[in-house]
N, C-alpha and C positions, 0 to 999 in steps of 0.2 A: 750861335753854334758853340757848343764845348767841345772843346778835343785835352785830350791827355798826350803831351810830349814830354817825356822827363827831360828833365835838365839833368838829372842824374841817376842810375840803376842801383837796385836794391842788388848788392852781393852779399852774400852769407859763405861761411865759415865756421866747423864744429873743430871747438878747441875745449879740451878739457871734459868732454859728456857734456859741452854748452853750444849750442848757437846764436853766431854770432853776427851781427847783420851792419852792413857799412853800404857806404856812396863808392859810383865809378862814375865818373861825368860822360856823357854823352855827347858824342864825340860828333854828330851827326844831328846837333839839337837845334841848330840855325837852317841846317838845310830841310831839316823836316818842317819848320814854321814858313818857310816860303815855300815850300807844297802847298799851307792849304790858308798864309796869307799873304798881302803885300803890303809892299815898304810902306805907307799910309793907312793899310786897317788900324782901328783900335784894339789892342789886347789887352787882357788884365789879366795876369798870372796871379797862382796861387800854391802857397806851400802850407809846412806844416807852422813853422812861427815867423814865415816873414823873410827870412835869409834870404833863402835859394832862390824863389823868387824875383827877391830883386836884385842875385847878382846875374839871373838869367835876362832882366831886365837892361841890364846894362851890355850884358854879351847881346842881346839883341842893337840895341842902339848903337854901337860900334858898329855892328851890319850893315845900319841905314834903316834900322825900323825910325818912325817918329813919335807912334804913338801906343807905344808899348810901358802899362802898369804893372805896379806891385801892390798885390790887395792887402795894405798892412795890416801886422799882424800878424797873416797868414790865420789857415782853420784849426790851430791849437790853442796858438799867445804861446806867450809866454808861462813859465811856472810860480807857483803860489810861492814867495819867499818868508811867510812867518811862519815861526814853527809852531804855533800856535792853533793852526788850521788845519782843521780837518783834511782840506785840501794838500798840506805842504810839502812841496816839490813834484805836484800834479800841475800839466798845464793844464790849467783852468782860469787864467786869470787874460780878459780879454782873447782873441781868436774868433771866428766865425762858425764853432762846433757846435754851438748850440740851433741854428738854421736848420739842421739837418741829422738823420739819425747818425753815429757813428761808432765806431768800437775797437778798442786797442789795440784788439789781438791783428795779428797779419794772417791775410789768407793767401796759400798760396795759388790759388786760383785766382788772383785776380790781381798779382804782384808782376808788373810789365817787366820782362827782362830782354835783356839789350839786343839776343837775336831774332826776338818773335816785335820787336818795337817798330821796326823799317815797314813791317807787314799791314801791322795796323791803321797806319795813318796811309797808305796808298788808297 
């Protein structure tokens, strides 16, 4: 089964004629996991490079999860560091983005925010 529980919501902010997109931790992200597992499932969490992930990983295991992953990496990697590279400063270097189609840009249709998220996983 896949499910989507943020560890953390997308908030945005127009500053300047720009928008600006940031993390709000979610606040409701253990008790939404023991909705739809228990303290013994296997889970393997997954982010963009790895982090959040596996600090969501660790917020679970405080809980009493036991067998809760972090899919290193995450589905970006990390960014190219030579400057050399066509790539550089694109994550492109290792991540699991290539498995699957995917694309930069954010939609907002399909960006979970914090009041419609409780909804979802019921």
């Amino acid at each position: 089964m896949v499910c989507n529980i943020p560890f953390a919501f997308v908030t945005c902010q127009r500053k300047g004629g720009k928008t600006e997109f940031g993390p709000k931790m979610n606040q409701n992200f253990v008790a939404e996991v023991k909705k739809i597992a228990g303290l013994t499932d296997t889970l393997l969490l997954m982010c963009r490079s790895g982090d959040r992930s596996a600090r969501a990983v660790d917020k679970l295991a405080t809980a009493g999860f036991t067998n809760a992953y972090t899919i290193v990496d995450g589905f970006e990697g990390d960014k190219v560091k030579d400057p050399e590279s066509v790539f550089y400063g694109k994550r492109m270097r290792n991540g699991w983005k290539n498995s699957a189609p995917w694309i930069y840009d954010i939609d907002p249709e399909k960006i979970i925010l914090e009041e419609y998220a409780s909804k979802q996983t019921q």
